[in-house]
Biotite code that builds the C-alpha atoms (Angstrom):
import biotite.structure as struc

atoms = struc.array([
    struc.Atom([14.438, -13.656, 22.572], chain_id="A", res_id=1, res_name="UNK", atom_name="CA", element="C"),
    struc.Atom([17.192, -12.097, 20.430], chain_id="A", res_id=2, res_name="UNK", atom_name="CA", element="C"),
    struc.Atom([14.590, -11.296, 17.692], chain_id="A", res_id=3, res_name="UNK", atom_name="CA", element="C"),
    struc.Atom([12.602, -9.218, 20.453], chain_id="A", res_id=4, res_name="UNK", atom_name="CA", element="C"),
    struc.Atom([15.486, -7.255, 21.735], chain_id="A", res_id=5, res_name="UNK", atom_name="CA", element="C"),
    struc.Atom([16.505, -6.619, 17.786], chain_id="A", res_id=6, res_name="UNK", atom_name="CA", element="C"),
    struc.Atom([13.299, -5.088, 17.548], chain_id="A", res_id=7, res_name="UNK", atom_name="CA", element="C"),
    struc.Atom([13.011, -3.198, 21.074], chain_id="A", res_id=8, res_name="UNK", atom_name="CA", element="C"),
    struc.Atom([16.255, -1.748, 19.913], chain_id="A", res_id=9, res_name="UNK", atom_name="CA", element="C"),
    struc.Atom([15.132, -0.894, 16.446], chain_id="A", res_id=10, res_name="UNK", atom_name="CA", element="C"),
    struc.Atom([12.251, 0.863, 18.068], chain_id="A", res_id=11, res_name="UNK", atom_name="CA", element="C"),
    struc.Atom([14.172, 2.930, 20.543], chain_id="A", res_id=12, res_name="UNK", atom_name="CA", element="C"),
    struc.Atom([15.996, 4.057, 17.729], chain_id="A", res_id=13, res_name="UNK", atom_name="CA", element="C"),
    struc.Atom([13.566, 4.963, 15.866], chain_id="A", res_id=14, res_name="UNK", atom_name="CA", element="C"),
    struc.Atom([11.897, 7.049, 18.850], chain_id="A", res_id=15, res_name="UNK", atom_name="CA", element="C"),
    struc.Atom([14.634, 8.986, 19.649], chain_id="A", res_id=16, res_name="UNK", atom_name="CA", element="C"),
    struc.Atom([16.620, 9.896, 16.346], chain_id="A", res_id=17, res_name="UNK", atom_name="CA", element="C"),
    struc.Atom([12.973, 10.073, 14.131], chain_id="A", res_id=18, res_name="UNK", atom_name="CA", element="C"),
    struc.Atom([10.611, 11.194, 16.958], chain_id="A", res_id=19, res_name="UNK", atom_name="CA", element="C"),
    struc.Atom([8.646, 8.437, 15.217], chain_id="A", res_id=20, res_name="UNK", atom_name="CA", element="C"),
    struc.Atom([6.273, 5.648, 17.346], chain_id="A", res_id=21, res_name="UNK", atom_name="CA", element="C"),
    struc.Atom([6.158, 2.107, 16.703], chain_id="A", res_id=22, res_name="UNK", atom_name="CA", element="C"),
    struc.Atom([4.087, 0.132, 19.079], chain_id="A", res_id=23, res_name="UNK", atom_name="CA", element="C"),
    struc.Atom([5.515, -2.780, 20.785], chain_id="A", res_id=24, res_name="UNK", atom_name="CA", element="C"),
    struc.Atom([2.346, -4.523, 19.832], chain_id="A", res_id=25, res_name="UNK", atom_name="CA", element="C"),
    struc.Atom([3.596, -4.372, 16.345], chain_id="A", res_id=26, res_name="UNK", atom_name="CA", element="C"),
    struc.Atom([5.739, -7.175, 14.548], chain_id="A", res_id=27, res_name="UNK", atom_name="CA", element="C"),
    struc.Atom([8.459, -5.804, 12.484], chain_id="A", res_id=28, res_name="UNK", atom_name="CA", element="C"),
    struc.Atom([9.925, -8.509, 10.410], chain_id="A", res_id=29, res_name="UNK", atom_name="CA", element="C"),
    struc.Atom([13.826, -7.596, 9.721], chain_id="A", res_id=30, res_name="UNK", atom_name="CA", element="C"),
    struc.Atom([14.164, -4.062, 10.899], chain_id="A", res_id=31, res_name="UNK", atom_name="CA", element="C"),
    struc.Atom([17.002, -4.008, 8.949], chain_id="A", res_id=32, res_name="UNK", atom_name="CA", element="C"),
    struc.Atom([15.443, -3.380, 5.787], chain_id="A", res_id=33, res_name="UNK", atom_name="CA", element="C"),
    struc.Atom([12.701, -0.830, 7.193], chain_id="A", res_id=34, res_name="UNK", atom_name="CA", element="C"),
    struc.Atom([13.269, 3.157, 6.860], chain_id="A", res_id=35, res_name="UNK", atom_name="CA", element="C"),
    struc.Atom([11.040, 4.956, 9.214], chain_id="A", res_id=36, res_name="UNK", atom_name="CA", element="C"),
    struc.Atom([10.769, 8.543, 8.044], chain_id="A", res_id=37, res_name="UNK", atom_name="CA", element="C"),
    struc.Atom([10.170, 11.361, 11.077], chain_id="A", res_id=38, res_name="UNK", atom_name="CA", element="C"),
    struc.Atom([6.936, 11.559, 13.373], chain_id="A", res_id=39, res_name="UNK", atom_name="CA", element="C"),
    struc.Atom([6.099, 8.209, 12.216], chain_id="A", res_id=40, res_name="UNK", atom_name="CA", element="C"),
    struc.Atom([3.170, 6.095, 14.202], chain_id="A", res_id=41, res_name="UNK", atom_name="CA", element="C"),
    struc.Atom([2.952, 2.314, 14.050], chain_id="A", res_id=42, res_name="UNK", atom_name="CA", element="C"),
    struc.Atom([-0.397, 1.135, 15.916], chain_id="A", res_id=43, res_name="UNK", atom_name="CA", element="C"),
    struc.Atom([-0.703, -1.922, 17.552], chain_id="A", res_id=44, res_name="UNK", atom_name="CA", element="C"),
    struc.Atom([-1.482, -5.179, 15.382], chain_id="A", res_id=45, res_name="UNK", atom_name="CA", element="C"),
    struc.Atom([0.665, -3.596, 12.483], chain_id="A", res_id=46, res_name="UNK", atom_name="CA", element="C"),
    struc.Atom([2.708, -6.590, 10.936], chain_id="A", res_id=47, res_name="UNK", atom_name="CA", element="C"),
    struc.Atom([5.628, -4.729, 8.720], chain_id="A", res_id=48, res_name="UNK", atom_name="CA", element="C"),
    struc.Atom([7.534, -7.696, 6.548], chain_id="A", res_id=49, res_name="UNK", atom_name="CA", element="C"),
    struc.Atom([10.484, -6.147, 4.747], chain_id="A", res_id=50, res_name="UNK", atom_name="CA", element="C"),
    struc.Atom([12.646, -9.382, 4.147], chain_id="A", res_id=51, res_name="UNK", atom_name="CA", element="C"),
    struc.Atom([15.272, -8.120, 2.189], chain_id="A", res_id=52, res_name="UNK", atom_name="CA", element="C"),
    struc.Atom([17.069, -7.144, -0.377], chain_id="A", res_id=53, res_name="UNK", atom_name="CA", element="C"),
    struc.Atom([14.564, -4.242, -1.466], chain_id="A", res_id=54, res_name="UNK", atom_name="CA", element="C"),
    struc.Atom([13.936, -1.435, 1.419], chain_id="A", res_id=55, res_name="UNK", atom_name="CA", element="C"),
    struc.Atom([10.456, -0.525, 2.962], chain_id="A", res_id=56, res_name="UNK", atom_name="CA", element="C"),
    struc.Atom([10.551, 3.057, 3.127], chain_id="A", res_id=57, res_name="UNK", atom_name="CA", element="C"),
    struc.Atom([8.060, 5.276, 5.044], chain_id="A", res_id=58, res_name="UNK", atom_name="CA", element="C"),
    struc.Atom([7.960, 9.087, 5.117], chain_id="A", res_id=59, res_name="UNK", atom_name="CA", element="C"),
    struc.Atom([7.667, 11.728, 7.047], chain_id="A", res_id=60, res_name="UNK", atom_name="CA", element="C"),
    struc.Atom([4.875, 11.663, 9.448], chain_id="A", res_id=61, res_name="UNK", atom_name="CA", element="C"),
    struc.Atom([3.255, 8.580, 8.043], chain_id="A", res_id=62, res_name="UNK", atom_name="CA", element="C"),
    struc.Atom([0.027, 6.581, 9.911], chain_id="A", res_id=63, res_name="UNK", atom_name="CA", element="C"),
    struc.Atom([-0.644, 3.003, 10.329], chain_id="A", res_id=64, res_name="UNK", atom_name="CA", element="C"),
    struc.Atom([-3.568, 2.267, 11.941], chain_id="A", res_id=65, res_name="UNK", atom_name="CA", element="C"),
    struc.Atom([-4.548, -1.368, 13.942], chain_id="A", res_id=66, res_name="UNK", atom_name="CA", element="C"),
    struc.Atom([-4.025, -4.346, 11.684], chain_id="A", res_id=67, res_name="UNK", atom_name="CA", element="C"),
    struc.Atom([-1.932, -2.699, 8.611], chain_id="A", res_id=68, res_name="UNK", atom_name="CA", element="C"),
    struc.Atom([-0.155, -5.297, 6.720], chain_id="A", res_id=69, res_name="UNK", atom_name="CA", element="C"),
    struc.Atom([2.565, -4.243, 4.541], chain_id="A", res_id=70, res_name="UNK", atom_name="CA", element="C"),
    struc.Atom([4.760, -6.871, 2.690], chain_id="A", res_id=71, res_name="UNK", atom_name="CA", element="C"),
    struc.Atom([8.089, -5.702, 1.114], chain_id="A", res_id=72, res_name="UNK", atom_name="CA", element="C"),
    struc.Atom([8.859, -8.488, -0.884], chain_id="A", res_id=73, res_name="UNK", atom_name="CA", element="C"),
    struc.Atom([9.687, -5.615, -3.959], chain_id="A", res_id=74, res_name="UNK", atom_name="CA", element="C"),
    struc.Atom([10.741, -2.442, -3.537], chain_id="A", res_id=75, res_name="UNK", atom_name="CA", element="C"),
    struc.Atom([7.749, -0.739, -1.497], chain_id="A", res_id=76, res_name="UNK", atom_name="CA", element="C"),
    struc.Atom([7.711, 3.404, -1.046], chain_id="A", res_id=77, res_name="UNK", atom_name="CA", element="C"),
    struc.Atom([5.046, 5.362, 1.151], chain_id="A", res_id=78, res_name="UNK", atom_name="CA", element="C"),
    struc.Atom([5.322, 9.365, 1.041], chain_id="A", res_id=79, res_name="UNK", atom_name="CA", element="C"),
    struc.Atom([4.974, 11.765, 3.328], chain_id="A", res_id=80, res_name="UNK", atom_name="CA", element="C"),
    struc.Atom([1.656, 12.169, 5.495], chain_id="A", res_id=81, res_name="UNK", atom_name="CA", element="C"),
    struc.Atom([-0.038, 9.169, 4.503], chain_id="A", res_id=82, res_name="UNK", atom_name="CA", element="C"),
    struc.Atom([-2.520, 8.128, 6.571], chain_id="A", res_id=83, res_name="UNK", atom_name="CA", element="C"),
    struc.Atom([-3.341, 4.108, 6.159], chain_id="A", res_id=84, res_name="UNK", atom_name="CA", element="C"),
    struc.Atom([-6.172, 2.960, 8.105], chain_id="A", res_id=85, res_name="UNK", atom_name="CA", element="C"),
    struc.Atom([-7.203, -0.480, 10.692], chain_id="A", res_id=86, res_name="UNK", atom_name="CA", element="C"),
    struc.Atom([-6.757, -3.686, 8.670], chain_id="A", res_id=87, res_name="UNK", atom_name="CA", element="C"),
    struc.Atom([-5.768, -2.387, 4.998], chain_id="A", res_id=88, res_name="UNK", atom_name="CA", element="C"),
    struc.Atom([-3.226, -4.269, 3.139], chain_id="A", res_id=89, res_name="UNK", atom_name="CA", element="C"),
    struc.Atom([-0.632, -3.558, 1.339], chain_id="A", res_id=90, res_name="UNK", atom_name="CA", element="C"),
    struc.Atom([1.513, -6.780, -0.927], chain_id="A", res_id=91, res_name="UNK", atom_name="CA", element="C"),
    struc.Atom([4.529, -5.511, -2.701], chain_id="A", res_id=92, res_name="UNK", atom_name="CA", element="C"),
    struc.Atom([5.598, -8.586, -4.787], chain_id="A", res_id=93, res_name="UNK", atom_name="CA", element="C"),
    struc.Atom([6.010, -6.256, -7.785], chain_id="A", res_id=94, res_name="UNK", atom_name="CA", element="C"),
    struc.Atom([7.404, -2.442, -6.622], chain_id="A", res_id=95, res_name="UNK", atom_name="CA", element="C"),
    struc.Atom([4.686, -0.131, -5.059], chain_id="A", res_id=96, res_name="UNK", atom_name="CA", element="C"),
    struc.Atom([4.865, 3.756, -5.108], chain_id="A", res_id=97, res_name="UNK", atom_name="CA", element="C"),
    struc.Atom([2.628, 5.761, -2.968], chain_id="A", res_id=98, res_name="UNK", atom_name="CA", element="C"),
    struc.Atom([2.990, 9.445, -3.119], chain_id="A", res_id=99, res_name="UNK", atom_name="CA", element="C"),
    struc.Atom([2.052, 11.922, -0.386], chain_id="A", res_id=100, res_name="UNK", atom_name="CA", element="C"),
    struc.Atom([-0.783, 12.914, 1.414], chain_id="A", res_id=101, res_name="UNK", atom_name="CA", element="C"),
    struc.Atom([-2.926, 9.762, 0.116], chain_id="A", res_id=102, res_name="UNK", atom_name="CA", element="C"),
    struc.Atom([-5.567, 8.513, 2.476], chain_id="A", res_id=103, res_name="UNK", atom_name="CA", element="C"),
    struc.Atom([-6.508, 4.699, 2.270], chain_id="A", res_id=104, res_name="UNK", atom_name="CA", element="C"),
    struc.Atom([-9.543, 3.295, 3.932], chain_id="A", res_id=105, res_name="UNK", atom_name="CA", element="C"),
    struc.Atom([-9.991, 0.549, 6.211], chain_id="A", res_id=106, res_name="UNK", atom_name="CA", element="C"),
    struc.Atom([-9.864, -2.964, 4.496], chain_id="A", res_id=107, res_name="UNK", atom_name="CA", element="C"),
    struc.Atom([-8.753, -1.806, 1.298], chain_id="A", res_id=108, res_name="UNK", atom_name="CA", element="C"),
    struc.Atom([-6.401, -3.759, -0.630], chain_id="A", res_id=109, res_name="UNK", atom_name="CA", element="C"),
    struc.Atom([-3.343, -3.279, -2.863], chain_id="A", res_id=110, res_name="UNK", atom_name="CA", element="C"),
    struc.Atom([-1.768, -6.182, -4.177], chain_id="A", res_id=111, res_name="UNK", atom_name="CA", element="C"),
    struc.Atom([1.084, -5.618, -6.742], chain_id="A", res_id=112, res_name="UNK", atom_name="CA", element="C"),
    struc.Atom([0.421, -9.422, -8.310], chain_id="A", res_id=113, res_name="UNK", atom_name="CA", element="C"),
    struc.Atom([-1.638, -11.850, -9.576], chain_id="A", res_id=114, res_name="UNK", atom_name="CA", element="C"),
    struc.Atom([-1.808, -16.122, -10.250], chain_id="A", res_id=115, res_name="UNK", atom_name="CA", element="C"),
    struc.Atom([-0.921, -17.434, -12.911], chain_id="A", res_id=116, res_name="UNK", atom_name="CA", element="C"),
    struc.Atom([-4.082, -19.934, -13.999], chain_id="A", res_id=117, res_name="UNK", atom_name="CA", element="C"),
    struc.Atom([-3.207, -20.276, -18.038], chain_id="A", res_id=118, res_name="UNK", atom_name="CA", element="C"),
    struc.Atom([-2.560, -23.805, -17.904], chain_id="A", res_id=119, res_name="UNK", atom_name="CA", element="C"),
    struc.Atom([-5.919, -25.992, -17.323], chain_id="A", res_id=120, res_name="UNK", atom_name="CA", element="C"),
    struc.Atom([-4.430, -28.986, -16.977], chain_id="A", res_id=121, res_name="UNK", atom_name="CA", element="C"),
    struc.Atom([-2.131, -27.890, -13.868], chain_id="A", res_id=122, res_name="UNK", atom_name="CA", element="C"),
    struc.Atom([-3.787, -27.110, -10.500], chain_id="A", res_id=123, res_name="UNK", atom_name="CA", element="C"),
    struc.Atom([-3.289, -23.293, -10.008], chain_id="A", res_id=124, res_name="UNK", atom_name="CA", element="C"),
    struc.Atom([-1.294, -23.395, -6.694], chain_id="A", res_id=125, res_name="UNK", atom_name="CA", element="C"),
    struc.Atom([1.432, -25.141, -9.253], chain_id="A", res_id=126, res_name="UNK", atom_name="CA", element="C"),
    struc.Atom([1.824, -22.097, -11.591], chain_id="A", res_id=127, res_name="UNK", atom_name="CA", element="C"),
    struc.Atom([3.279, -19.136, -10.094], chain_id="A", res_id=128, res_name="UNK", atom_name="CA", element="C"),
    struc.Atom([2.909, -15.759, -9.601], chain_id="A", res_id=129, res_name="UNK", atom_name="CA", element="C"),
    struc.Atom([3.330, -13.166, -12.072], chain_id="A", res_id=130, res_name="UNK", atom_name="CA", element="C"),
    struc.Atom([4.083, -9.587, -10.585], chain_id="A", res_id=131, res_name="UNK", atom_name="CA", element="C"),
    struc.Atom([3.320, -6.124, -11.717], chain_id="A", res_id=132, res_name="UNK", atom_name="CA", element="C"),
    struc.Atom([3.909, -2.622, -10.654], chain_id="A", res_id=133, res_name="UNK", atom_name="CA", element="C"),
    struc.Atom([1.571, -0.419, -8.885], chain_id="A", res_id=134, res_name="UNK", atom_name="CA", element="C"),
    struc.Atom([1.916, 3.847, -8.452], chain_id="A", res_id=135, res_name="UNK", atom_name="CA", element="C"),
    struc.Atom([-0.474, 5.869, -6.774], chain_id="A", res_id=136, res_name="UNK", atom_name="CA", element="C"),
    struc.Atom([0.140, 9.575, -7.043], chain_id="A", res_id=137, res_name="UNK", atom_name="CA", element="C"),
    struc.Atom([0.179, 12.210, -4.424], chain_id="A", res_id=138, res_name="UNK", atom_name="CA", element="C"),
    struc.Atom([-3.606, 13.198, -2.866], chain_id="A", res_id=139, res_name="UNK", atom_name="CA", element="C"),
    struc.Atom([-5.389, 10.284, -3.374], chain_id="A", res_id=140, res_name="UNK", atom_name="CA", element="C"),
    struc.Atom([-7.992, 8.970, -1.582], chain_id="A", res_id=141, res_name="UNK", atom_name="CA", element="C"),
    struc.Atom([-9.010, 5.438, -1.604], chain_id="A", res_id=142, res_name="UNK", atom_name="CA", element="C"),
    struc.Atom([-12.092, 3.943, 0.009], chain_id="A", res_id=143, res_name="UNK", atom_name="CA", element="C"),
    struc.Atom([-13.056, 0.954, 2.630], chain_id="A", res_id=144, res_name="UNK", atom_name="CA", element="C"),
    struc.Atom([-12.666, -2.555, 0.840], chain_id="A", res_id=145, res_name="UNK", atom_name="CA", element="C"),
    struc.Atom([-11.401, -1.341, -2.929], chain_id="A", res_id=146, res_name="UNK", atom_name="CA", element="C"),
    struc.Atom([-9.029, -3.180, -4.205], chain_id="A", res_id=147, res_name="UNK", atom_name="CA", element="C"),
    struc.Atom([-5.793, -2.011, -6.552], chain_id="A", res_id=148, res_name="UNK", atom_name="CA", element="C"),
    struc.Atom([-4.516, -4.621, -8.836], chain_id="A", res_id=149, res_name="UNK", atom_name="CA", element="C"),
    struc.Atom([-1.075, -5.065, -10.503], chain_id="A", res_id=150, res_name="UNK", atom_name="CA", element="C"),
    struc.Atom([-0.095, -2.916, -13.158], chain_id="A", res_id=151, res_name="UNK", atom_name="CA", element="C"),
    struc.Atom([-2.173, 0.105, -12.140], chain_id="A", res_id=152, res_name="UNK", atom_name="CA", element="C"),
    struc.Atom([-1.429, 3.357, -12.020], chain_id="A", res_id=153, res_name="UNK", atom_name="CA", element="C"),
    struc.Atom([-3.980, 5.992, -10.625], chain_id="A", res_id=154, res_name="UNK", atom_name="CA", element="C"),
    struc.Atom([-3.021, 9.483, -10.927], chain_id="A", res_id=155, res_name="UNK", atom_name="CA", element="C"),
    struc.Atom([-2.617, 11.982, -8.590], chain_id="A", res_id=156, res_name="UNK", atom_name="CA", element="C"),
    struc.Atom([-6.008, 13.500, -6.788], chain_id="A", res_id=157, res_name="UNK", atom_name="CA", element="C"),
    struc.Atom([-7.858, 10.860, -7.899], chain_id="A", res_id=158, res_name="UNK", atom_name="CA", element="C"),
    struc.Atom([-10.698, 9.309, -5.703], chain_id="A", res_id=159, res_name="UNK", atom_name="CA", element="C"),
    struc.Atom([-11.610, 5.394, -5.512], chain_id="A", res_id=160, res_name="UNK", atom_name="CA", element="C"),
    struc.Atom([-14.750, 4.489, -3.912], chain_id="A", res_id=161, res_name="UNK", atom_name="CA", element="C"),
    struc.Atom([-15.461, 2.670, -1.542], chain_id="A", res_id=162, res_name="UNK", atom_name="CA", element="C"),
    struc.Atom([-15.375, -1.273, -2.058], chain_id="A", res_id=163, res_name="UNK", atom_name="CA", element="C"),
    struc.Atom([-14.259, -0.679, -5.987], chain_id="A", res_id=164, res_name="UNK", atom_name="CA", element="C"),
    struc.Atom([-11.675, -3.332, -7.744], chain_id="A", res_id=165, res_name="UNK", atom_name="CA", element="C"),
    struc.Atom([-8.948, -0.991, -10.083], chain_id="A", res_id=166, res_name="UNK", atom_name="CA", element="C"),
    struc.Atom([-7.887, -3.397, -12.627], chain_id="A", res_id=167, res_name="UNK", atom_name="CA", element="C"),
    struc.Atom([-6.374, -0.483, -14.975], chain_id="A", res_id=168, res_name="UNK", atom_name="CA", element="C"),
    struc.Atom([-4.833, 3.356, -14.770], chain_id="A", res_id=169, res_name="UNK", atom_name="CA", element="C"),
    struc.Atom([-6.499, 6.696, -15.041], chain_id="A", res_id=170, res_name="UNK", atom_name="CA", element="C"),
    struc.Atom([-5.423, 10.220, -15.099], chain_id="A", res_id=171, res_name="UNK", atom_name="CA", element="C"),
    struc.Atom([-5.159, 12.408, -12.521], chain_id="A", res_id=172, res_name="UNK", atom_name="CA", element="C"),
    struc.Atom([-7.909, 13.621, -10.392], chain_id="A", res_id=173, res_name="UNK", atom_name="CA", element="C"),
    struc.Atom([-10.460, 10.898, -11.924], chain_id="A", res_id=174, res_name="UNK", atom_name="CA", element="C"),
    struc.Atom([-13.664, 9.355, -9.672], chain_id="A", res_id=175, res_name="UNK", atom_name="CA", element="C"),
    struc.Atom([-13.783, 5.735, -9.905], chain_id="A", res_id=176, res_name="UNK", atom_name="CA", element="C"),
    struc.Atom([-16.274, 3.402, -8.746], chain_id="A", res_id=177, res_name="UNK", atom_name="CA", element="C"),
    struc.Atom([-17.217, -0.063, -9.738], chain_id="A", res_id=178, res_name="UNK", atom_name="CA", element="C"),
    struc.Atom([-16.182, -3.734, -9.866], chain_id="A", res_id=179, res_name="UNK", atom_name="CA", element="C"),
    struc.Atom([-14.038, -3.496, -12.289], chain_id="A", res_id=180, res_name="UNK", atom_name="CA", element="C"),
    struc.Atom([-13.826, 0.125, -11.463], chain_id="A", res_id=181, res_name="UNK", atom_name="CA", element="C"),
    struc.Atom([-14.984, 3.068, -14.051], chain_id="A", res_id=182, res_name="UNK", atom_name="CA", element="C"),
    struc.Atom([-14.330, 6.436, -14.228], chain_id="A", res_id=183, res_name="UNK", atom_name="CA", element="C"),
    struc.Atom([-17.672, 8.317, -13.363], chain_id="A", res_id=184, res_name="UNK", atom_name="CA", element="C"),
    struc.Atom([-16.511, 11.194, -13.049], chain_id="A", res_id=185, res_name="UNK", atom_name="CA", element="C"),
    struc.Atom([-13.569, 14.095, -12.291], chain_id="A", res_id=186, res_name="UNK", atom_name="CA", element="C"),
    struc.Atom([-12.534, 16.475, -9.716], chain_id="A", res_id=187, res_name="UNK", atom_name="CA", element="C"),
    struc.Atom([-11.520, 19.098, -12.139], chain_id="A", res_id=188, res_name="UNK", atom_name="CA", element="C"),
    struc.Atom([-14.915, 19.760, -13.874], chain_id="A", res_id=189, res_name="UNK", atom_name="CA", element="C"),
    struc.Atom([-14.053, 17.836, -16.926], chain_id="A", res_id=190, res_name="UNK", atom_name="CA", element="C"),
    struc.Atom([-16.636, 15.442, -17.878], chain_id="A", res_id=191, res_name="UNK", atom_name="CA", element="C"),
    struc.Atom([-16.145, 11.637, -17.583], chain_id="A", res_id=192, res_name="UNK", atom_name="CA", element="C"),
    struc.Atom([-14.668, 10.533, -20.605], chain_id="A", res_id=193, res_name="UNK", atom_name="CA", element="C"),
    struc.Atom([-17.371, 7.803, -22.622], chain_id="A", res_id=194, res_name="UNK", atom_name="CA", element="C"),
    struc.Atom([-15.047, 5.033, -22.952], chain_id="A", res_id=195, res_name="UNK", atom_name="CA", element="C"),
    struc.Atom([-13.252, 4.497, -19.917], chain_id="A", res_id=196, res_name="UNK", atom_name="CA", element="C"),
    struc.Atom([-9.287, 4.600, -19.809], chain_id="A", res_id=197, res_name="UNK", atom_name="CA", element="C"),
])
């Protein structure tokens, strides 16, 4: 019962000093740590966990659709005007960056670690995690289903298709597709480079 007033209150808050919406049929796992930026909405089904010590911090105007999972277990940034759509996923064990005005599809996946599986001899539940970085630069776009690994960077105005698994960088404005993603192409009329970044 304390929990739920903690978070009516936190939501109140945020409504009237942001202008920002949170649903009450969100969870919001220690508010505490949360920044909610202005004009914020939080759909219904959202679970936010932000445990602490490293912030959650959402911009301006940002958009969570039905069933967004973010999970701030490393320092995990959102900019301005991002629109995140119904059941994507978002797992911060390393530090996430997301710049503005990026657009990520339903289902899609970004998951800033991996297992550790080096050691045959020791089931893989036994070994760890080993976490990396991910940055995403301003006016991206990424697809339904695709998938961003740990230590990826994708540069700003890039697109990733839809259902396509990002296991390493590229420059700005590239066109990947693929599992493991390729660059196919660019949005600034340079041709796709022949070996792939």
């Amino acid at each position: 019962m304390k929990r739920w007033f903690r978070f009516l209150f936190f939501v109140l808050r945020t409504h009237w000093y942001q202008k920002s919406a949170i649903s009450l049929g969100a969870r919001v796992k220690f508010p505490g740590f949360l920044r909610v930026g202005k004009a914020c909405r939080i759909q219904s089904g959202c679970i936010i966990d932000a445990p602490g010590p490293h912030e959650l911090f959402l911009g301006d105007l940002v958009r969570m659709n039905r069933g967004v999972y973010l999970g701030a277990f490393a320092p995990l940034r959102i900019g301005d005007r991002t629109d995140i759509n119904r059941n994507a996923s978002i797992d911060a064990r390393g530090a996430v960056s997301i710049g503005q005005d990026v657009m990520i599809g339903p289902y899609a996946q970004i998951i800033a670690y991996q297992h550790v599986f080096s050691d045959p001899a020791r089931p893989m539940n036994t070994q760890g995690l080993k976490s990396g970085p991910i940055t995403i630069g301003d006016d991206v776009w990424i697809g339904a289903g695709a998938i961003i690994l740990a230590d990826v960077a994708i540069g700003c105005g890039s697109v990733v298709g839809a259902g396509a698994v990002v296991t390493r960088s590229c420059p700005p404005y590239s066109i990947l597709a693929g599992a493991p993603a390729r660059i196919v192409g660019t949005r600034d009329g340079r041709a796709a480079p022949t070996e792939n970044v």
